[in-house]
SETI-212523 format. One record per residue (C-alpha): residue in one letter; residue number from 1; x, z, y. Coordinates in pm, whole numbers. Layout:
BEGIN
<atom r="A" k="NUM" x="X" z="Z" y="Y"/>
...
//
This chain:
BEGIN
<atom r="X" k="1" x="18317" z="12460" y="3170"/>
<atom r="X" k="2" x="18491" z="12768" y="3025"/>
<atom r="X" k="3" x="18116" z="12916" y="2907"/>
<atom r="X" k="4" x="18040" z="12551" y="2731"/>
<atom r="X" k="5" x="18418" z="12563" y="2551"/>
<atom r="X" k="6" x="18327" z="12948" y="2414"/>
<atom r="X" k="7" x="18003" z="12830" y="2332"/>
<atom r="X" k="8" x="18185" z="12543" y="2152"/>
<atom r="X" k="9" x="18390" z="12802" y="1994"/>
<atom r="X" k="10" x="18142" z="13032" y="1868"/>
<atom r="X" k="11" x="17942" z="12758" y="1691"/>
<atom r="X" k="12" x="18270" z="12626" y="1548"/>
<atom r="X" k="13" x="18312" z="12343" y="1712"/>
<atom r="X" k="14" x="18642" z="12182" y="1858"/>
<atom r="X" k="15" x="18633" z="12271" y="2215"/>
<atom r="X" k="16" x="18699" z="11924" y="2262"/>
<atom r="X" k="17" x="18557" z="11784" y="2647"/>
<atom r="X" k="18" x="18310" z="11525" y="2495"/>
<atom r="X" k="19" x="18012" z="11356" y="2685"/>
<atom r="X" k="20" x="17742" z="11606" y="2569"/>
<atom r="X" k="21" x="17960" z="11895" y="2685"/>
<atom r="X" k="22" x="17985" z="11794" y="2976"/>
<atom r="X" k="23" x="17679" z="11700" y="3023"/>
<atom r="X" k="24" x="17542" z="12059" y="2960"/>
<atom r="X" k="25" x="17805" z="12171" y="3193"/>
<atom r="X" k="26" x="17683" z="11962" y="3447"/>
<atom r="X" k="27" x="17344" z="12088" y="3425"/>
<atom r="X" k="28" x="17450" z="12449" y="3425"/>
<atom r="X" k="29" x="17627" z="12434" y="3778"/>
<atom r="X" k="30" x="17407" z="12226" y="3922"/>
<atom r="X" k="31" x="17101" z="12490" y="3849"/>
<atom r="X" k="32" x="17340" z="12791" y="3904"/>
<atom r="X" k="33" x="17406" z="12593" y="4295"/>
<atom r="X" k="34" x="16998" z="12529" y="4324"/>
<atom r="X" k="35" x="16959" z="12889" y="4261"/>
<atom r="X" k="36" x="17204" z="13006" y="4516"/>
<atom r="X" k="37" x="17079" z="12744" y="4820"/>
<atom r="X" k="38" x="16731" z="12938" y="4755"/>
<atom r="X" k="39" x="16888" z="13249" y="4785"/>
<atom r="X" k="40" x="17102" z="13134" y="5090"/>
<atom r="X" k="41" x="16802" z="13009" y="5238"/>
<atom r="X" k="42" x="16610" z="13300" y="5216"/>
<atom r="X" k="43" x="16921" z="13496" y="5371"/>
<atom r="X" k="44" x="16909" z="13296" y="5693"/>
<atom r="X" k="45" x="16558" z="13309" y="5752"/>
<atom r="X" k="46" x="16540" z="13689" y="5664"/>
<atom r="X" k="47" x="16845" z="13709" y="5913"/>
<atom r="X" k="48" x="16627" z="13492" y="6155"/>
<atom r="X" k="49" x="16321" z="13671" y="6149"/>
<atom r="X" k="50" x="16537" z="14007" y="6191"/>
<atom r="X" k="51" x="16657" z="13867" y="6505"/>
<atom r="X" k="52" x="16322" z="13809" y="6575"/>
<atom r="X" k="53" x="16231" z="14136" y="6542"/>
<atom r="X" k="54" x="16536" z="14301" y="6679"/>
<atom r="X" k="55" x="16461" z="14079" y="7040"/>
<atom r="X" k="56" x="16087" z="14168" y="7035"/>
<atom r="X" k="57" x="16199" z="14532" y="7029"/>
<atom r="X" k="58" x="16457" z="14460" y="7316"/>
<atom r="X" k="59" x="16185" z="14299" y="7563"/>
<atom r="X" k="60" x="15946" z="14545" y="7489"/>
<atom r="X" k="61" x="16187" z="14823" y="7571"/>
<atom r="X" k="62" x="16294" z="14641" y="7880"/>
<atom r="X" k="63" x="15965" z="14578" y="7992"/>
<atom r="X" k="64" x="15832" z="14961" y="7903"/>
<atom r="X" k="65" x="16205" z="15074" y="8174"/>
<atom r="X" k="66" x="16102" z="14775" y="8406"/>
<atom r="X" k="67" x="15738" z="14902" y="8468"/>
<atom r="X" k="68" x="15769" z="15287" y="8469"/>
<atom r="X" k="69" x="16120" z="15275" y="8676"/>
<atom r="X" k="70" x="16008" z="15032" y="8922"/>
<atom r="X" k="71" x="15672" z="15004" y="9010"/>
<atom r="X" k="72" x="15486" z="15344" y="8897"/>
<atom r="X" k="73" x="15740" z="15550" y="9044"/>
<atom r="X" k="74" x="15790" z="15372" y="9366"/>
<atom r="X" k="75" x="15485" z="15542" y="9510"/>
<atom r="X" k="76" x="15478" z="15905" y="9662"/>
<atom r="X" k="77" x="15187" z="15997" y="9616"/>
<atom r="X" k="78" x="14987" z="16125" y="9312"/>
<atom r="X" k="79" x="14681" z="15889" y="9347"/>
<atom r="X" k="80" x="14881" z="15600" y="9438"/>
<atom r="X" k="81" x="15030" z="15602" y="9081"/>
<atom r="X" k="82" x="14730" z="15651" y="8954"/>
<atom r="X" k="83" x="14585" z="15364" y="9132"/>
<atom r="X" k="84" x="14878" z="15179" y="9029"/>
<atom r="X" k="85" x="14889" z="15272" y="8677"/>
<atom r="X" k="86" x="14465" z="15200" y="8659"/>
<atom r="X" k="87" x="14574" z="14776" y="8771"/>
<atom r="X" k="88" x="14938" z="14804" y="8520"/>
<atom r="X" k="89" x="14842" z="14938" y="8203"/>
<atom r="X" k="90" x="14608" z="14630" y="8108"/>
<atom r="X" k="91" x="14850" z="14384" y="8233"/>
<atom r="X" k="92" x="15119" z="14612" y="8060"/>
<atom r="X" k="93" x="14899" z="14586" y="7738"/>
<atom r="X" k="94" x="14860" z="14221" y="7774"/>
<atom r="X" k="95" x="15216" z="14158" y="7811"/>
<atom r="X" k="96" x="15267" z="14392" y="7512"/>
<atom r="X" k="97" x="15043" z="14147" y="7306"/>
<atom r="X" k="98" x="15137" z="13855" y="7419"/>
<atom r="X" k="99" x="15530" z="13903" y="7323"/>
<atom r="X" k="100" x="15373" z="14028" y="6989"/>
<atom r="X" k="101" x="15207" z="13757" y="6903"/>
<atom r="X" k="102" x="15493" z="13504" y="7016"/>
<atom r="X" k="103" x="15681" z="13663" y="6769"/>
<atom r="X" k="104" x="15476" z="13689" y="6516"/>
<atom r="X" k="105" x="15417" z="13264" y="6550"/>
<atom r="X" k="106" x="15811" z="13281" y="6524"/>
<atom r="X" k="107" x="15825" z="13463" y="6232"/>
<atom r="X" k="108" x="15527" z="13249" y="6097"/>
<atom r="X" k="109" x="15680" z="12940" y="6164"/>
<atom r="X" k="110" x="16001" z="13042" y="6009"/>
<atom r="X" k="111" x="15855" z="13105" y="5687"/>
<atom r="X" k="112" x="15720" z="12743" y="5669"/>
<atom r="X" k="113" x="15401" z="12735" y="5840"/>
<atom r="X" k="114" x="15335" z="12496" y="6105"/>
<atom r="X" k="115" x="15201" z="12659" y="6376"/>
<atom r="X" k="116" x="15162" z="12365" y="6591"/>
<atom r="X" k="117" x="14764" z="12332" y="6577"/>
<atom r="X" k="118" x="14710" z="12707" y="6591"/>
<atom r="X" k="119" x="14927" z="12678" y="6930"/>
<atom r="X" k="120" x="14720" z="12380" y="7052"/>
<atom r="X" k="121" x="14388" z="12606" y="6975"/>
<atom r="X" k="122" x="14479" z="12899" y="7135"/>
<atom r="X" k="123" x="14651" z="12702" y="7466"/>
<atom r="X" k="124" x="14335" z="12501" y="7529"/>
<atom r="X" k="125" x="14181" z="12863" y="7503"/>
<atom r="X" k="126" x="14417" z="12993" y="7752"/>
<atom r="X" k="127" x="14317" z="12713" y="7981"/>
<atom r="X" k="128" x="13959" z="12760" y="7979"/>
<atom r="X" k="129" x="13994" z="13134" y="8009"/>
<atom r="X" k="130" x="14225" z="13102" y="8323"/>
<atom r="X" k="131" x="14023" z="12823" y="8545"/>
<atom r="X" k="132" x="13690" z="13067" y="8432"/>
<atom r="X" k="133" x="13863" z="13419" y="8593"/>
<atom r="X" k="134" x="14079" z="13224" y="8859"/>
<atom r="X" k="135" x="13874" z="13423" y="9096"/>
<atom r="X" k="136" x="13897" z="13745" y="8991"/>
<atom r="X" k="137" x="14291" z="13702" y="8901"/>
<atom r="X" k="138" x="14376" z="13583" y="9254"/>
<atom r="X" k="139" x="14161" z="13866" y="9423"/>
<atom r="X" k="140" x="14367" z="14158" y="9159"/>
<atom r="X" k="141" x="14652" z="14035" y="9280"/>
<atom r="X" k="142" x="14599" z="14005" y="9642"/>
<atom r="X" k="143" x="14471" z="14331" y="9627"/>
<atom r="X" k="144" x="14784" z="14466" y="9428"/>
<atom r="X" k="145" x="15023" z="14292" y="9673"/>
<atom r="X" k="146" x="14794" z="14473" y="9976"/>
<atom r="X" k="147" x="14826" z="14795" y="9758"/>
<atom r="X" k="148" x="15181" z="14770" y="9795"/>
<atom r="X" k="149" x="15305" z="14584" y="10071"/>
<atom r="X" k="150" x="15051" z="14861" y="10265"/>
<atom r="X" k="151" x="15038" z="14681" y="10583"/>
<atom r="X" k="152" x="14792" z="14958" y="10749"/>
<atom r="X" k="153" x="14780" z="15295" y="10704"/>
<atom r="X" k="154" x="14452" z="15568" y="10644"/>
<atom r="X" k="155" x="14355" z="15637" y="11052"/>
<atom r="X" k="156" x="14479" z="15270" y="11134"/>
<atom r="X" k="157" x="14199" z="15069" y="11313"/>
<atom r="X" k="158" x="14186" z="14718" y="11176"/>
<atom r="X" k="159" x="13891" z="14410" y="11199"/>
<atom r="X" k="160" x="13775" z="14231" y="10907"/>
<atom r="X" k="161" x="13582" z="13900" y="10942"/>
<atom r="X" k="162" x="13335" z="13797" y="10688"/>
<atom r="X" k="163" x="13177" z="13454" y="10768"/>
<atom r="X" k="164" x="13059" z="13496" y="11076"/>
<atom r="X" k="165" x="12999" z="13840" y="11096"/>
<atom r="X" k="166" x="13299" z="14117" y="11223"/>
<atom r="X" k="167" x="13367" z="14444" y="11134"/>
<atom r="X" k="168" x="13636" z="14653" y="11351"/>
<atom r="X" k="169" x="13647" z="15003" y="11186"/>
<atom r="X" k="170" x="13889" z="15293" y="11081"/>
<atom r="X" k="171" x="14052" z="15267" y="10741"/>
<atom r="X" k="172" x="13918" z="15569" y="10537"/>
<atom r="X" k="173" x="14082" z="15504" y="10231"/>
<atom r="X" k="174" x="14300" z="15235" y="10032"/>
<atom r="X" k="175" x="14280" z="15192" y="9673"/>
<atom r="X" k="176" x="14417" z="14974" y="9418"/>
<atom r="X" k="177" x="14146" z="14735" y="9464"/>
<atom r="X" k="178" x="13984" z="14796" y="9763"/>
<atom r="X" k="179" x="14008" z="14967" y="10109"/>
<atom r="X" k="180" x="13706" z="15168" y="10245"/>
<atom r="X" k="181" x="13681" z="15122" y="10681"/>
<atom r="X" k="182" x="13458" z="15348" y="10832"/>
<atom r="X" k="183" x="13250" z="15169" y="11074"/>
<atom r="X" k="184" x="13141" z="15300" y="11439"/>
<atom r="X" k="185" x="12757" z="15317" y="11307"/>
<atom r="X" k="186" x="12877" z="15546" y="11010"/>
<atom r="X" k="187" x="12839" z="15298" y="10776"/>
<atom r="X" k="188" x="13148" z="15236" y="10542"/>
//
């Protein structure tokens, strides 16, 4: 109102409050409070996708502490770790991406973008992929949970059945994803 009444002024008018005055003042505020709910807006979502950001870096720290505190340095010996670190550093990597990406579908969707049939895509995807390595995931981490749990020792004796067939042997050596038993004919 006070810019309208100088403008008033300035054109020598009567800064009188009449209908068209008002009218222009009207307009004025209500453009000046449209342009500062767009800038408001883009202040919480650059705030949001900061937070974003900010928690991606968090996890990803955590999970970086969580792997090499816990599991690679659990194990004495230097090809142990190395076994270890051979089966974590691709699910390490995987876990890496996969926080990534979740946060970059965040950040997407923030900006505007619905992300809902990109997320249907890649779950039916996911599904596909899982039921077609189901096998191989659930002997990894059998094998991982052997690795660790080490029930037997190199030197222990231990039988293995295989269909109908038996093997009693000496373990030789235990890896990540196997154990070698040397047999009484030599084989292994």
């Amino acid at each position: 109102q006070g810019l309208a009444e100088r403008a008033l002024l300035a054109a020598g008018r009567s800064p009188s409050y009449d209908s068209l005055t008002a009218g222009r003042a009207e307009q004025l505020l209500g453009g000046f409070k449209a342009g500062l709910a767009r800038v408001d807006r883009w202040l919480i979502v650059g705030y949001q996708i900061m937070l974003v950001v900010f928690g991606t870096w968090v996890l990803l720290s955590w999970k970086d502490v969580a792997v090499s505190r816990f599991l690679l340095h659990r194990h004495d010996t230097a090809q142990g770790r190395q076994d270890l670190d051979r089966i974590v550093t691709p699910i390490n990597a995987a876990a890496t991406w996969a926080l990534l990406v979740a946060s970059g579908l965040l950040v997407v969707q923030l900006l505007g973008v619905d992300v809902r049939p990109l997320l249907l895509l890649t779950g039916g995807g996911s599904v596909v992929a899982g039921l077609a390595s189901q096998q191989l995931l659930a002997n990894a981490v059998s094998g991982l949970q052997m690795y660790m749990d080490r029930p037997f020792r190199v030197g222990d004796t231990i039988g293995l059945v295989s269909g109908v067939t038996s093997y009693v042997g000496e373990v030789a050596e235990i890896a990540a994803l196997r154990t070698h038993i040397a047999l009484d004919d030599g084989s292994t």
